[in-house]
N, C-alpha and C positions, 0 to 999 in steps of 0.2 A: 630547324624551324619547329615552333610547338605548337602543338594539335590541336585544332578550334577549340574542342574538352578543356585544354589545359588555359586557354584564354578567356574562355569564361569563367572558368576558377577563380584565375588571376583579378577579373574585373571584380567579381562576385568579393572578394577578400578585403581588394581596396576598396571597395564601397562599403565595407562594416567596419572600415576602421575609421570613416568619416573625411579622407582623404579627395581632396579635388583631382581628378586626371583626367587624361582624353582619350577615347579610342579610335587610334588613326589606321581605318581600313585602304586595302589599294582596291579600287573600282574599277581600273581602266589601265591596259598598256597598248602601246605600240610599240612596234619593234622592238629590239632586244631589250631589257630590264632586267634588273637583278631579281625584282620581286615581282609575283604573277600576280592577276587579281583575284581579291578573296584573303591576302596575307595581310595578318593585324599586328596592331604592337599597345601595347599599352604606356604610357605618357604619364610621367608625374609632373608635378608640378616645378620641380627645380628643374627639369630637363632631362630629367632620365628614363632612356628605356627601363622599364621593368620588367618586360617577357615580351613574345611576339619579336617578328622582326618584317622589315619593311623595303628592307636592300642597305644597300651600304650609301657610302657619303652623298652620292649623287643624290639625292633626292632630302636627305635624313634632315641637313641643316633647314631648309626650308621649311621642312614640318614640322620641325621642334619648335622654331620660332612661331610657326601660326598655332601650333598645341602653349605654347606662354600665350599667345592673345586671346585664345578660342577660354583658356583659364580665367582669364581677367575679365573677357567680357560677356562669357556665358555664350556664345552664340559659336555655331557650328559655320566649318569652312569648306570651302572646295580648294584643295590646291593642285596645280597643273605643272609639274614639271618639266618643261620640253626644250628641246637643244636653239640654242640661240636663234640660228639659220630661217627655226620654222616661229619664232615671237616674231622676228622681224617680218614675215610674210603677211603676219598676222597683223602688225603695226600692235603689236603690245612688247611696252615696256617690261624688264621682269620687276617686280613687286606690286606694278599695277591690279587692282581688280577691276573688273569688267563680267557685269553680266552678275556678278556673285562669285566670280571663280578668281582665284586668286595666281599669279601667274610667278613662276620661278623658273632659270634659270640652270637647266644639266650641262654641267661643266664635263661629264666622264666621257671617255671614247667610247662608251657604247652608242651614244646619242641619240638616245629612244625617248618615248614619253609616258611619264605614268601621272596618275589623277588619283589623290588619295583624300579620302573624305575624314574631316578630324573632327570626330564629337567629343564636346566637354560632358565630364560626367560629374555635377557640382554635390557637395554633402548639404543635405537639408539645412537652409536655414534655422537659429537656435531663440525659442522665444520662453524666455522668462514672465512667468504671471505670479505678482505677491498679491496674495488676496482668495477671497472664497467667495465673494458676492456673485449675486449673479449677472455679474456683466464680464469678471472672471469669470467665471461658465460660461459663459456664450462664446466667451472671445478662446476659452480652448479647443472647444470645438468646433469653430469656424479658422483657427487659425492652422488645424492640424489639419483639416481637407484644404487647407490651399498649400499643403508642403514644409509646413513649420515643424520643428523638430519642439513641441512643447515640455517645457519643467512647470512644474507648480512647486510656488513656496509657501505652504499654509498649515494652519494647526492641525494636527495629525486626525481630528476628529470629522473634518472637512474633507479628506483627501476620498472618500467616498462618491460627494460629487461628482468629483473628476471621471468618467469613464472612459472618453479620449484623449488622455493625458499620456504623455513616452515615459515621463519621470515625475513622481510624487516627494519632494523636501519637506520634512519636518520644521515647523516656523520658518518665520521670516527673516532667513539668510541666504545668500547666496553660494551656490553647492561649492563645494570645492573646487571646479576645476573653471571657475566663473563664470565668464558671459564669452569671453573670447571677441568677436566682430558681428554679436549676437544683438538680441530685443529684448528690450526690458518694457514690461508695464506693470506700474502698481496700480489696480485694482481693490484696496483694500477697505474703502469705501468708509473710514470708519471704525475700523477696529486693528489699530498699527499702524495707521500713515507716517508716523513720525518715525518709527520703528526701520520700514520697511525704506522711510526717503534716506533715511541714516546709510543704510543697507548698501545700496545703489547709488549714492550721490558721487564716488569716483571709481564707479566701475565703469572699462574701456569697452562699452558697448557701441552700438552703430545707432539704435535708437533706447531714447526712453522715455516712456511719456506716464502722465499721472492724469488718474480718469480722477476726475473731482473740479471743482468751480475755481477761478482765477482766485478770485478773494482766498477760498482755501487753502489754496497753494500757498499765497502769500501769507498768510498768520501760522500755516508749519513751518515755513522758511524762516518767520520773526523765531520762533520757537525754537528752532535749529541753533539760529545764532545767539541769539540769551543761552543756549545751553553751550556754546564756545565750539560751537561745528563752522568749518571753512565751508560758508553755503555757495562760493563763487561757481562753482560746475552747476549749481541750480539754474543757470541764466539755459542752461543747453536742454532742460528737461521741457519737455513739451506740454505745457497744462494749460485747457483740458484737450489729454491727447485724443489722437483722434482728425479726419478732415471733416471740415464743417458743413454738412451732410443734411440738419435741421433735425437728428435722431433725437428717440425719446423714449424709445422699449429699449431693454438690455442688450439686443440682439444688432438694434440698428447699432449703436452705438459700441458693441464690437466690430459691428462690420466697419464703420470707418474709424476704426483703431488698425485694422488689418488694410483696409484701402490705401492710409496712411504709411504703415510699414512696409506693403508692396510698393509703393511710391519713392520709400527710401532706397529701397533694393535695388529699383532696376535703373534707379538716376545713375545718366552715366552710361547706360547700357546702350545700342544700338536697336533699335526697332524693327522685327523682321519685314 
């Protein structure tokens, strides 16, 4: 088994390499169990252990499978592994939850019961800002206090603004390693929109939206297409992004760019 030392390492590692996993601690035994409380493992996302250990089969399958949900949907489990004999006493089926606790099923002859708490540990969301106005500034640094992994993509003379920026891009492309399942806003108010809608028009983002007037949107999109660009993924761009809030300072009008993109995140998600 490896030394709490050596599972914080492990956590500490995968979390700089931007990787989703779970840390499934044992909380609670009774009777015989492979694993005491207090033994962790670490959880990637295809199913594998990484370090840590948590006892053998009896328990293992159950937790893997709720560390794949606890991944999907962000939110942290209780699972209770106990021997048939005592679910039934209990009038809980195994897979049922109840209470929050999630109920499985020890098949082993020891037929004890362990409770192992599986927390998702998620990589910061990734938010792309094209632009240097100031509603780009507002919106990076209200979107990095609420968890956003920010890039800026703006003219290298601009990148000053930015002081809570993760990553600064020279002009209006997108970096190398793209958007992945990330946020896009062009912000450029102005100076690149066409450039920057170029940029982003089929990148496989989760959101993207364009801060500027409907009409606007519309005569860059005519502009796009007289210039022989497939404008049809323009139907998915959000303009003006943003939830409709009544904003009118740069600030507000970050903030429901970020209210809006929180909105997209957690669709979908369970509500604690």
């Amino acid at each position: 088994m490896q030394a709490p030392s050596d599972i914080l390492d492990l956590v500490a590692e995968t979390k700089a390499r931007g990787e989703p996993f779970v840390i499934a601690t044992v909380v609670r035994t009774v009777s015989a169990t492979a694993a005491k409380a207090g033994a962790k493992a670490v959880v990637l996302a295809d199913g594998r252990i990484s370090g840590g250990w948590i006892g053998g089969g009896c328990a293992r399958s159950a937790v893997l499978k709720a560390a794949g949900e606890a991944i999907r949907d962000g939110q942290p489990r209780l699972v209770s592994v106990q021997p048939e004999d005592l679910l039934e006493v209990q009038h809980v089926n195994p897979g049922e939850v109840r209470d929050g606790i999630l109920y499985a099923r020890n098949m082993c002859p020891s037929q004890g019961t362990m409770d192992v708490f599986v927390e998702p540990v998620l990589p910061r969301p990734s938010l792309t800002i094209f632009g240097a106005s100031p509603v780009a500034i507002a919106l990076a640094e209200i979107a990095r206090r609420l968890g956003f992994f920010v890039t800026v993509c703006a003219a290298a003379a601009d990148h000053a603004a930015f002081g809570d920026a993760d990553r600064m891009i020279e002009g209006l492309e997108l970096p190398d390693d793209g958007t992945g399942d990330g946020f896009i806003v062009i912000a450029t108010q102005g100076r690149g929109d066409g450039v920057a809608l170029k940029a982003v028009i089929d990148a496989p983002a989760r959101y993207i939206g364009f801060v500027g007037s409907r009409r606007k949107f519309a005569a860059l999109r005519r502009d796009l297409q007289t210039a022989g660009v497939d404008v049809s993924a323009m139907d998915a761009i959000r303009s003006p992004a943003g939830l409709d809030l009544g904003a009118i300072t740069q600030d507000e009008i970050a903030f429901s760019i970020v209210a809006e993109m929180i909105a997209v995140r957690r669709r979908g998600q369970r509500i604690a």
